[in-house]
N, C-alpha and C positions, 0 to 999 in steps of 0.2 A: 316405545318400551313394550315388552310383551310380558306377565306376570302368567308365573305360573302358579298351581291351584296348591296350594296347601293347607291340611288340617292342623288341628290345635290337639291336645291330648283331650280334649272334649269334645272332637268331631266335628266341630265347628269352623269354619271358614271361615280365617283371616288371610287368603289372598282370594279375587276372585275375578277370572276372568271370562267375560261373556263376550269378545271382541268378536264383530262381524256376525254379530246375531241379533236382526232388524225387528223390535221392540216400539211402541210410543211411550212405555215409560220406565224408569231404571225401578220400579215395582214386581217388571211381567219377568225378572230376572231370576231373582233370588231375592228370599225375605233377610231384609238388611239387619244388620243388629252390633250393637255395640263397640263387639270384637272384632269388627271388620280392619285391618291396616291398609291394605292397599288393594285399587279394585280396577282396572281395566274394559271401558266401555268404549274401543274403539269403533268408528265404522258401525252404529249401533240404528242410524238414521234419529237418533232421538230430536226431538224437538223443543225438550223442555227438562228443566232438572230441577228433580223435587225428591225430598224423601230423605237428603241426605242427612238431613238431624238424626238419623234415626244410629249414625256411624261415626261418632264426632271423633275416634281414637283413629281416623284416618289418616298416614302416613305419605303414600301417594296417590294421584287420583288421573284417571288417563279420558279424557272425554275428546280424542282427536275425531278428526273427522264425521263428524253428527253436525244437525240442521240447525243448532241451538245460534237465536239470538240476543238474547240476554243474561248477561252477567247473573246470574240471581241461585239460592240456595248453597251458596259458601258460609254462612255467618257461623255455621255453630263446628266449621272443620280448624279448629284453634291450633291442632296436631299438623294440620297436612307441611309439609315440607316440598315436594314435587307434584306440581300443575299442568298438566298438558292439557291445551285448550286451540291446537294447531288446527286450522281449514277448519273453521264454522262459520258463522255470518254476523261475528259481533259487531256493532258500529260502534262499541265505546267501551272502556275498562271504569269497570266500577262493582263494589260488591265481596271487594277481597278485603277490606280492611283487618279482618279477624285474623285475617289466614296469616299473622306476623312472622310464622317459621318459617314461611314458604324461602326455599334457598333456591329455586329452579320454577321459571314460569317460564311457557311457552306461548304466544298467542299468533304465532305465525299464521300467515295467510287467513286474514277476517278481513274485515272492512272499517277497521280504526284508524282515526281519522286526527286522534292527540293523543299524545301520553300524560294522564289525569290518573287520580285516585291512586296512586303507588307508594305514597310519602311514608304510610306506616309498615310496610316490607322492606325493612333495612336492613335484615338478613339475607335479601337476592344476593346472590352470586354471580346467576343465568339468568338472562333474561332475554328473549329472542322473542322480537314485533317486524320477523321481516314479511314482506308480502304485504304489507298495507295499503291505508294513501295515507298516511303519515309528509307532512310540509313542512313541519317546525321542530326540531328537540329541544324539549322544556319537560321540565319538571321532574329532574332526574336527582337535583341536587343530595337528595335525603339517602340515595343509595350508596352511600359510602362504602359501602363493602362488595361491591360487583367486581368480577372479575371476566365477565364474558358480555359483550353487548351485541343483539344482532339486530341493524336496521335497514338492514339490503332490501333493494324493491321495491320502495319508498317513491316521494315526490318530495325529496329531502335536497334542497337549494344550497345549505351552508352549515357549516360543520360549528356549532355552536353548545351553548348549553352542558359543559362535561365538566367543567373544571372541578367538581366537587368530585368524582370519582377517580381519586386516585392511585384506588388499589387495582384500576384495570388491568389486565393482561391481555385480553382479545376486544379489538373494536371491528365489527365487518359494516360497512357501508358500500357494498358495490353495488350497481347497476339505481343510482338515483342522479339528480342535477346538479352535485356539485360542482362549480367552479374554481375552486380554491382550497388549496390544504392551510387551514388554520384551528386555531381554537382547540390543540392539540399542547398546548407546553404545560399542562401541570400532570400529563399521561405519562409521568416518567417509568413507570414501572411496565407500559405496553409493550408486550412480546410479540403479536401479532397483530399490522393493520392491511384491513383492504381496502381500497378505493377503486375497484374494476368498475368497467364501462360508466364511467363519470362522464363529464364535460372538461376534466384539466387539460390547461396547454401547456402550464410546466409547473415544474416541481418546486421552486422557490423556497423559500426558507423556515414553513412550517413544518417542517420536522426534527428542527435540529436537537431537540432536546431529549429527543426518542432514543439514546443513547442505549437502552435494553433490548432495544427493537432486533427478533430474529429475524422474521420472516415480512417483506415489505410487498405487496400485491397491488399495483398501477395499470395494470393491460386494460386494452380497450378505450383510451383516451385520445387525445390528441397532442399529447408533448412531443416536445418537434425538440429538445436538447435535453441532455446531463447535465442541468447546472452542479453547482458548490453545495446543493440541499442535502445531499445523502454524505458529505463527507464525515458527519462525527455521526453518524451508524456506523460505529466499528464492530457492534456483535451479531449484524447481518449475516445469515448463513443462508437465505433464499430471497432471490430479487429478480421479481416480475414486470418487466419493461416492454412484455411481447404488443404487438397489434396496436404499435403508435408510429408516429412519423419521425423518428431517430434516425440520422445517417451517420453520426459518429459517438463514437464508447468513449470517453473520458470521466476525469472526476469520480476515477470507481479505487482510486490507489490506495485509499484507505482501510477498506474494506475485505482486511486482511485476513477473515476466516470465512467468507466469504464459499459455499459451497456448489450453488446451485442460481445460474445465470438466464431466468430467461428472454429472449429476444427476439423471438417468428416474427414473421410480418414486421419488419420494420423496413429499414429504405440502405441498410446497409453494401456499398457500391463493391469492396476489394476488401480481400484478405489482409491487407496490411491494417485494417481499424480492429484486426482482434489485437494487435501488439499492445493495446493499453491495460489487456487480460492477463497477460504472463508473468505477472507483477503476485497474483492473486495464486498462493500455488496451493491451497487446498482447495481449489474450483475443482470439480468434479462433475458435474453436470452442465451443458446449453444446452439451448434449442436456436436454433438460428433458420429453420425452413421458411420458409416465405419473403426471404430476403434476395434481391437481385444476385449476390455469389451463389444461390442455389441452381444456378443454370452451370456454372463450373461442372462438370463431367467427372471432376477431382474433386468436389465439395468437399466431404466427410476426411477425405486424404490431406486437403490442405491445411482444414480444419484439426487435425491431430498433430501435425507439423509446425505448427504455431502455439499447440497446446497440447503437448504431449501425455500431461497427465490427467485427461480428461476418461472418465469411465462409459460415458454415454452424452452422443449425440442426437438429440433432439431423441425419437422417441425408443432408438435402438442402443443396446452397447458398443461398446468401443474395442473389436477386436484386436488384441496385442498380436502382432509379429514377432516370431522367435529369433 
């Protein structure tokens, strides 16, 4: 976030932004004071945060990128609503308890190691811990009202610990060790899941209940078929199957609004295995490069021929002939 500088009819500075201006302490800044709402110390090198009693009507508070490794000098920001605490060096979340309004906390890229101390931020919305070493998810149960979850880049083994968050709409977990899609059926309200560069070998039957599910994000796995798992996603409109060991498309015939197909890098041998596509007639987008019919000299030619109402092909559009 970037806040720009705004006065009060009393000259005074309720927005303040000092990002990228290398300080040891958020004092050497500007003298703090009551009316402060929202204050921007990115990129600041700070090491330590203190002083903010002095600004409790704080609304949002931006401390990305600074040296800081301890949670500490939240207690009296009762006001704040939006947390950003992205790329520092915390080893552990604790110290927000006051902060109850917070509806957006960021703690990406630290060195947290659980998810602790969160239970009285029932107001999250957002809440984004990718980039961790995060192993287990627990202690989520209390966030009932989250609607964005982010735990990418994790050393997250099993998809556990959510059922309490019902009102999700984005869960992103790609590039950790899951093996298996489960622990997903009370997510009925999820619009968007990812599971990139996992450990799956196939899709199975943890998802059926994802019935709201737009947009479904799998590449980088190792599923080797299509099973029966995607058939009751019927309000899929993007499905990402690219950079796994698939040689045939089936099991997609339900997936009737279905807009945006992708599939590179997979193991697909002849133009005849798009035939289970033409079924799907608001498709509009694949990708299919890195697949053995990309050696075809007519690729993109046969590829329209079989799917006529395709807008673009993998990363170009799709020139109509008069």
């Amino acid at each position: 976030n970037t806040f720009s500088v705004r006065m009060s009819s009393s000259e005074v500075v309720d927005v303040l932004d000092v990002s990228n201006k290398q300080h040891n302490t958020i004092e050497e800044f500007y003298k703090l004071h009551d009316g402060l709402l929202e204050a921007d110390f990115t990129n600041c090198r700070l090491p330590k945060v203190h002083s903010l009693d002095k600004c409790p009507k704080l609304q949002i508070l931006s401390l990305r990128q600074n040296l800081l490794t301890q949670m500490e000098g939240f207690d009296a920001l009762t006001e704040l609503v939006e947390l950003d605490l992205y790329m520092n060096k915390f080893p552990k979340i604790k110290g927000l308890d006051n902060c109850t309004k917070l509806t957006t906390l960021d703690l990406a890229y630290n060195e947290i190691h659980a998810i602790k101390h969160l239970e009285k931020l029932t107001n999250l919305n957002k809440l984004y811990i990718t980039s961790n070493k995060l192993q287990v998810i627990s202690n989520l149960s209390a966030l009932v009202n989250l609607k964005c979850l982010e735990l990418g880049a994790n050393k997250l083994r099993k998809i556990e610990g959510l059922d309490a968050l019902v009102n999700l709409e984005q869960l992103w977990l790609g590039k950790n060790k899951i093996d298996k899609i489960e622990g997903l059926d009370k997510l009925v309200k999820l619009k968007i899941l990812s599971l990139q560069a996992n450990r799956l070998t196939s899709i199975g039957s943890g998802l059926q209940t994802l019935v709201n599910l737009d947009e479904l994000y799998l590449s980088e796995n190792g599923i080797t078929v299509i099973d029966t798992g995607l058939q009751t996603l019927v309000n899929l409109t993007t499905l990402d199957l690219s950079t796994n060991k698939i040689s045939k498309i089936q099991n997609l015939g339900t997936l009737t609004i279905l807009e945006e197909f992708w599939f590179n890098n997979n193991q697909i041998q002849t133009f005849e295995e798009l035939k289970p596509l033409q079924s799907l007639k608001k498709l509009s987008t694949v990708y299919f490069d890195k697949n053995p019919i990309v050696k075809d000299l007519r690729y993109r030619a046969k590829i329209s021929s079989y799917l006529p109402n395709l807008t673009q092909i993998d990363a170009d559009p799709v020139r109509k002939t008069k």
